[in-house]
C-alpha positions in Angstrom: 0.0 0.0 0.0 1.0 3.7 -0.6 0.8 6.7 0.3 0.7 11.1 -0.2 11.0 27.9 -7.7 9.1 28.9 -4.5 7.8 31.7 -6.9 4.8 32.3 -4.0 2.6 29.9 -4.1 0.5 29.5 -6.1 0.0 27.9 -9.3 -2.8 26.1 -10.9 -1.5 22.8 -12.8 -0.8 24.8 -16.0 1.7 26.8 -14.5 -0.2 29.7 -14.1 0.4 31.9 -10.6 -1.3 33.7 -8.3 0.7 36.2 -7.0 -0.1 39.0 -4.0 -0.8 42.6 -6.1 2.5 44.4 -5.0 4.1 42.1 -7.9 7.1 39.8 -7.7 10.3 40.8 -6.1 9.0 42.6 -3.2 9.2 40.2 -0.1 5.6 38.4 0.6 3.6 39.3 3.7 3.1 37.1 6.5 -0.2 38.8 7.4 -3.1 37.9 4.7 -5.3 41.1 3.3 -7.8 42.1 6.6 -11.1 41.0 4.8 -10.3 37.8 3.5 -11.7 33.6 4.4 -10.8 31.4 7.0 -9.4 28.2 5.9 -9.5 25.0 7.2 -7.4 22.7 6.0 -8.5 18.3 6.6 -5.3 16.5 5.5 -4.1 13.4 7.8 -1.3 12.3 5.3 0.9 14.1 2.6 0.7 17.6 3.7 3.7 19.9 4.3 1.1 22.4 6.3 4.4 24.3 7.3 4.9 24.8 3.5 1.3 25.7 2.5 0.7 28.3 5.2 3.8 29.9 3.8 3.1 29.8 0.7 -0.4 30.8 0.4 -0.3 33.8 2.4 -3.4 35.4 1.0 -6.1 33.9 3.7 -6.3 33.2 6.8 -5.5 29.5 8.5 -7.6 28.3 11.3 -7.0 25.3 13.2 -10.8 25.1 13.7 -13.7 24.4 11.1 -16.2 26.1 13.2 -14.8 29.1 12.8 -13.9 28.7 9.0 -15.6 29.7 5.9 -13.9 27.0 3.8 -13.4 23.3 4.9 -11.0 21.9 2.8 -11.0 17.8 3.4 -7.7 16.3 1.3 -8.1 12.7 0.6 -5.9 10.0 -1.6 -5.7 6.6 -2.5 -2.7 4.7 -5.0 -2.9 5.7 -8.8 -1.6 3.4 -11.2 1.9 3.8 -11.8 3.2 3.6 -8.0 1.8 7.7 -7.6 -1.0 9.0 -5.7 -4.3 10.4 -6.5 -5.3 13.5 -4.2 -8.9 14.5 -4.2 -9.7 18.1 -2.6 -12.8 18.1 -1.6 -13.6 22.7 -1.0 -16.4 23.0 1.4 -17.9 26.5 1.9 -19.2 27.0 5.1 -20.8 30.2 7.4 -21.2 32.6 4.6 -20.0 29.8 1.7 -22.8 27.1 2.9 -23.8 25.6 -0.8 -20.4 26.9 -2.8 -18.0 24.0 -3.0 -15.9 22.7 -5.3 -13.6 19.2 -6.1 -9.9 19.4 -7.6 -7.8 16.7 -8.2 -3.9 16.0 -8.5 -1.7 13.2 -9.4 1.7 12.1 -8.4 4.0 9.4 -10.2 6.3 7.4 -8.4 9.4 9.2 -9.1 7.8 12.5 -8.0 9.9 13.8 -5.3 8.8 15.1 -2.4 9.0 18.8 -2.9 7.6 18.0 -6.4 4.2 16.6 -4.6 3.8 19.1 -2.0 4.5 22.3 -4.4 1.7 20.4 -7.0 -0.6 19.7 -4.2 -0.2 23.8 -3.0 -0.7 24.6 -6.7 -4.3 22.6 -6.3 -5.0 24.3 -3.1 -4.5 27.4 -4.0 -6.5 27.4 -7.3 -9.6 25.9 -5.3 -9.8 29.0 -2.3 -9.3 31.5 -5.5 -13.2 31.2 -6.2 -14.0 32.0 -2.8 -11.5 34.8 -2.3 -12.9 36.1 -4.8 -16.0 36.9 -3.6 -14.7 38.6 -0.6 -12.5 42.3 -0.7 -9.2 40.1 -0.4 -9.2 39.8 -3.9 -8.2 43.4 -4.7 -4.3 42.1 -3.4 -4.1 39.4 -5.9 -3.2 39.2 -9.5 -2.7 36.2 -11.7 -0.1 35.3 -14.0 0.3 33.3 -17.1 4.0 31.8 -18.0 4.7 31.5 -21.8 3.9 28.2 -22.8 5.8 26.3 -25.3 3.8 25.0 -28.6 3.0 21.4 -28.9 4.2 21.3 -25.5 2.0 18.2 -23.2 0.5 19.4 -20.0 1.1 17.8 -17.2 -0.6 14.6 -16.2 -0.4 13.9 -19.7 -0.4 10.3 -20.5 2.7 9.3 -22.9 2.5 8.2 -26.2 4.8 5.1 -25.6 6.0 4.1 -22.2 8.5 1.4 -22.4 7.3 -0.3 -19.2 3.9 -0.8 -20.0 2.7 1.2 -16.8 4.9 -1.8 -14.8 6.4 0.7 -11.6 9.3 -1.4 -9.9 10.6 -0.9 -6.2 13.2 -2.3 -4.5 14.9 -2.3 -0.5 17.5 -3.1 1.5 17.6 -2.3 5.2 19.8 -3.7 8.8 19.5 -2.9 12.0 22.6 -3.7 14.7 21.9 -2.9 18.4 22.9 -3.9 22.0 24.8 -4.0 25.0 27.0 -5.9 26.9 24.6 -8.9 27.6 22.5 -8.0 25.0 22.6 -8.0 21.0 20.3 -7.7 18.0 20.8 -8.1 14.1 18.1 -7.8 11.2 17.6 -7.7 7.9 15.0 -6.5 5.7 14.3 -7.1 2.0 12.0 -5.9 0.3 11.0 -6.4 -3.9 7.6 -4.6 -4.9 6.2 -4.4 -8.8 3.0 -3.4 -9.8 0.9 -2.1 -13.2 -2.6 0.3 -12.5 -4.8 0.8 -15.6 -8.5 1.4 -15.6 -9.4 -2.1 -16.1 -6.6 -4.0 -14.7 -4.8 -3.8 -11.5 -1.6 -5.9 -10.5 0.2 -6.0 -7.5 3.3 -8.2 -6.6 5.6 -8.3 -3.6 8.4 -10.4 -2.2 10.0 -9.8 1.3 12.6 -11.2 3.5 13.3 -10.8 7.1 16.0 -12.8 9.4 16.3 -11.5 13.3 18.8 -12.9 15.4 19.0 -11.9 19.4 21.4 -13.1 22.0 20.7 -12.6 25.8 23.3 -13.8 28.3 21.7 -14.2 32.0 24.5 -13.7 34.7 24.0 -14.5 38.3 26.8 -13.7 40.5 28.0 -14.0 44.6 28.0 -11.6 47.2 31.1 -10.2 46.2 29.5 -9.1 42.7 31.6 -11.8 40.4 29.9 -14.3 37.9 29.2 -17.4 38.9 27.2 -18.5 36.3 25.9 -17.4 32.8 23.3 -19.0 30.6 23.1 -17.5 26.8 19.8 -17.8 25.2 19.3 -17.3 21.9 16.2 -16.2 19.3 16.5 -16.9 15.7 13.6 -15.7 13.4 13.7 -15.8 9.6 10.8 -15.7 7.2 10.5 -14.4 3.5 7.4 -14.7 1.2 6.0 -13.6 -2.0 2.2 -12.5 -2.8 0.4 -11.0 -6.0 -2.8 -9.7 -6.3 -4.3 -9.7 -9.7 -7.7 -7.6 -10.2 -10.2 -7.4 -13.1 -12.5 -4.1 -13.0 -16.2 -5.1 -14.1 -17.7 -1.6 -13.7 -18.2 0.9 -11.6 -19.5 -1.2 -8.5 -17.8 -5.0 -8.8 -14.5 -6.5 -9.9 -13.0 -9.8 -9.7 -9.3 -11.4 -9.4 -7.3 -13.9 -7.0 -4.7 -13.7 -4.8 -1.6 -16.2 -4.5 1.4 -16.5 -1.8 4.4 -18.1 -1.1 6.1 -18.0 2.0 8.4 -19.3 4.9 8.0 -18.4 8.2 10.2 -20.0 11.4 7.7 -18.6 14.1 4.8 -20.6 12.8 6.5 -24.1 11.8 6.0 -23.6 8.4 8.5 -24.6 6.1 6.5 -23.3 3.6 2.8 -22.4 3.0 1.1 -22.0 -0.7 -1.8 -20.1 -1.2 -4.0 -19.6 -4.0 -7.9 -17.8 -3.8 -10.0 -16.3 -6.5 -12.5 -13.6 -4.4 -15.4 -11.4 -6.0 -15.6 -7.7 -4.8 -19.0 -5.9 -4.5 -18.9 -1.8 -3.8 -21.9 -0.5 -3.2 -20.9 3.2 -3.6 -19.3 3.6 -6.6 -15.4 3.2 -6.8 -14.9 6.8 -7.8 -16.4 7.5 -4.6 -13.8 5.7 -2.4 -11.5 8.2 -1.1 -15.2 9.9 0.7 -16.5 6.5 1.4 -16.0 3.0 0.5 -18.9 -0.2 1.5 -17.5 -3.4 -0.1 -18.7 -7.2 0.4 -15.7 -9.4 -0.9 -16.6 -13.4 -0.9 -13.8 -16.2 -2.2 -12.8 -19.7 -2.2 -8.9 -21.8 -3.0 -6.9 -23.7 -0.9 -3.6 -23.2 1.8 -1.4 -25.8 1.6 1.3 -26.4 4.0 4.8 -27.9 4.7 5.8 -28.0 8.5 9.4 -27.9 9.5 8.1 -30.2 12.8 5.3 -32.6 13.1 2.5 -30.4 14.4 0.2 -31.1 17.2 -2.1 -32.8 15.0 0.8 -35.6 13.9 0.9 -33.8 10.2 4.0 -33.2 8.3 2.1 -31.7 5.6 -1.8 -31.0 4.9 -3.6 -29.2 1.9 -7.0 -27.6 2.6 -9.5 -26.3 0.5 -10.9 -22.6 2.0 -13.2 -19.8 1.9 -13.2 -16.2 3.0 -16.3 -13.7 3.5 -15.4 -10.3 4.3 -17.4 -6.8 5.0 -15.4 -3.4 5.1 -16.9 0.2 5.6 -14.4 3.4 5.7 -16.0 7.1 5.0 -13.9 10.0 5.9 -16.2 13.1 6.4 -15.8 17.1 7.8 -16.8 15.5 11.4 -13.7 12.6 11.3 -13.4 9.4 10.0 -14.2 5.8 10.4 -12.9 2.4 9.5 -14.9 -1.5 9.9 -13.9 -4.6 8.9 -15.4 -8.0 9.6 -13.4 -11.1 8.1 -14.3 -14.8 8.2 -11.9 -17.1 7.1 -12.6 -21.3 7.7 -11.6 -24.7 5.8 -14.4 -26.6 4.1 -13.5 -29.6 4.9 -13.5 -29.1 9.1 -16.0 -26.6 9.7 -14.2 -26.5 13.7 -10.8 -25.0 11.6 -11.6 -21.3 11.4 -10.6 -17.5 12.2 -13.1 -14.8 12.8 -11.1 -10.9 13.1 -12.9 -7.6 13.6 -11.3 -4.0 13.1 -12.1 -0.8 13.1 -11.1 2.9 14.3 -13.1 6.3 15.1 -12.0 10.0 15.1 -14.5 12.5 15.8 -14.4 15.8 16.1 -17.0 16.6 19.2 -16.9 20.1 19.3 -15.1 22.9 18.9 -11.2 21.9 19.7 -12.0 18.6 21.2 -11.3 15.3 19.4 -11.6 11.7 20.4 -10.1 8.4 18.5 -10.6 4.8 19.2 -10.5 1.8 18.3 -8.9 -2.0 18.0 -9.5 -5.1 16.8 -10.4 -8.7 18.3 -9.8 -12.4 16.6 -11.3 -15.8 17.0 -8.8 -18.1 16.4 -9.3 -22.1 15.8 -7.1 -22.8 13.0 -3.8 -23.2 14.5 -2.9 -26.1 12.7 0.5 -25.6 12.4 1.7 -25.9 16.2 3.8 -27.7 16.9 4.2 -30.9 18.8 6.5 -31.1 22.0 7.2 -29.7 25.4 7.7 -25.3 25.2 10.4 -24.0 27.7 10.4 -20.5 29.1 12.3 -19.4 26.7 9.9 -19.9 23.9 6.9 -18.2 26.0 9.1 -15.1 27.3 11.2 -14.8 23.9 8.0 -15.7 21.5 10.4 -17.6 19.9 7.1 -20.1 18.5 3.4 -19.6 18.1 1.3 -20.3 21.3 -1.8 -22.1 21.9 -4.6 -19.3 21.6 -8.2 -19.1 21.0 -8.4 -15.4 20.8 -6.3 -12.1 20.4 -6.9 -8.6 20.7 -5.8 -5.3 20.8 -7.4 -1.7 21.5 -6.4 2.5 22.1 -8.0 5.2 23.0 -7.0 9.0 23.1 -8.7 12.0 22.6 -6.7 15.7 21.8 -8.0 19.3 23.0 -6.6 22.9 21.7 -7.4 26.1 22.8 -6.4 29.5 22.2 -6.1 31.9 19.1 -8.0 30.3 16.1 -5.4 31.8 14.0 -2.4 29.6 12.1 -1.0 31.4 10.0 2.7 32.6 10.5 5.8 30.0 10.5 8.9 30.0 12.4 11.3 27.1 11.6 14.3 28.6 14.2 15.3 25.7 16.3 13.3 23.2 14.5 
């Protein structure tokens, strides 16, 4: 999954500016014109807010929405092609209620990150211009129009032969070395990702590999503070696999496609584990939609197959089942927060007892003016362990999770909730000291 010439600020995806009215090379004011809107900006992920409130100086920022006359709610999701695919979503409010307005923009997966936060400012900026306008603010801008080269492709601009065929390819290599004088940690990380986005296709690969080696040395010693006696324990983890997810588009509201995997995993006595499903995908709202809100039933059926590095619990070396998976997911990001649901149910067909049940989900709302609460977590049933395995666990293996447990459930949860007060304003920036 993915993610999101300081000539002033402002420029719509053309090129062209908007620049203050006393004209470039005069320094830009901190303070925005007296009569002007009140901006709220909504953006969780892939916003240099630093670098927006300086560069579009010519409204003013509030850290509030109640007290704004624009809510501007900044969503994204992958775009084919390893980019991302921001939707801003202008919401007039107080004196604005009805005006509103949606703008898109589009990274690649070689855009920088300056590159994707002076396009998304670019976007920003050309969305408040309608509502600036309408207020006397707008007497302290002017708008500007670069020459533009003939025959010259705008941007976003789709080429006429890509030597790829829309295939995006990433690859990484990361260690970590730590510890102390009884103590010491290695790892590894690998990490081999490819996929191709098109309107009617969707392909994702990815390969990883991870090996973790601790060693602990437990010391007792006698009254005089020597060592006596020293016991070194030792955790070795290593697992690597390999997944792709293939998906056909059948429309705005359904698609269709399988997922297959490959893997090794020390922790869970598998020597290796092949998976193959081929899963149906409902949306009720429309896929365009899904950055606002997303409701999608997903149904499938395949087999898992395993190899055990020990005989498991069940006297098995290796076992092939044939499977199913229901799932239920609900997201919506709106001006008051956003939520997340998930429901999966995952069970082999041939021992009904063999299953997993896991529900997730998380919650931020904004209550009231200032004051924000999140929660949320998830719980699991689990009965389809069938890879334990046999034989008597020491300490070791229970304090150092060095091997799967016996479990029938597992679950985690937060809670928090944030309160500001104080001047609505949020305009100026000072970097000094970090």
């Amino acid at each position: 999954m993915m993610r999101w010439a300081r000539r002033t600020a402002l420029g719509v995806l053309t090129g062209t500016s908007v620049l203050p009215a006393e004209g470039r090379g005069q320094q830009q004011s901190t303070q925005p014109p007296a009569a002007t809107i009140a901006v709220y900006l909504d953006c969780d992920d892939g916003c240099d807010t630093q670098y927006i409130r300086t560069e579009i100086a010519f409204v003013n920022w509030v850290r509030d929405r109640t007290v704004a006359d624009v809510h501007v709610l900044v969503t994204s999701q992958d775009a084919g092609g390893g980019g991302d695919a921001f939707t801003l979503a202008f919401m007039g409010l107080r004196g604005f209620v009805g005006r509103g307005d949606t703008l898109t923009f589009t990274t690649n997966a070689t855009s920088t990150n300056d590159e994707e936060r002076r396009g998304l400012t670019r976007t920003l900026a050309l969305g408040l211009v309608p509502f600036v306008a309408r207020t006397p603010g707008a007497q302290a801008l002017r708008i500007l129009a670069p020459e533009v080269v003939a025959n010259t492709p705008g941007p976003q601009t789709l080429p006429s032969h890509d030597r790829w065929k829309a295939w995006v390819f990433e690859f990484d290599v990361s260690g970590d070395v730590s510890g102390e004088q009884n103590y010491r940690n290695r790892e590894v990380d690998a990490e081999f990702n490819a996929n191709r986005t098109t309107a009617e296709w969707k392909v994702e690969f990815e390969s990883r590999f991870n090996y973790e080696s601790e060693r602990a040395i437990d010391e007792d010693f006698d009254d005089e503070g020597n060592v006596v006696s020293a016991d070194t324990i030792f955790n070795r983890q290593r697992s690597w696999g390999s997944e792709m997810v293939v998906v056909k588009s059948l429309g705005g509201h359904m698609s269709t496609g399988f997922r297959s995997a490959v893997g090794s995993e020390t922790f869970r006595n598998q020597k290796l584990r092949v998976e193959f499903m081929p899963a149906f995908e409902y949306n009720v709202f429309n896929y365009d939609e899904s950055t606002r809100r997303y409701l999608a039933l997903q149904v499938g059926a395949g087999v898992d197959a395993f190899v055990y590095k020990d005989s498991t619990i069940f006297d098995k070396l290796r076992e092939t089942f044939p499977m199913y998976m229901t799932a239920a997911e609900y997201a919506t990001r709106q001006p008051w927060g956003q939520s997340n649901v998930r429901l999966e149910h995952r069970g082999y067909l041939s021992d009904g007892s063999k299953q997993s049940t896991e529900l997730s989900g998380n919650l931020s709302v904004r209550l009231f003016r200032g004051f924000s609460v999140r929660f949320g977590g998830s719980y699991s049933w689990i009965h389809d362990q069938v890879y334990l395995p046999k034989g008597e666990r020491d300490q070791a293996d229970v304090l150092l999770r060095r091997r799967a447990l016996l479990t029938g459930y597992e679950y985690n949860a937060f809670f928090g909730f944030t309160y500001t007060f104080g001047s609505i304003f949020n305009n100026v920036v000072n970097p000094r000291f970090f």
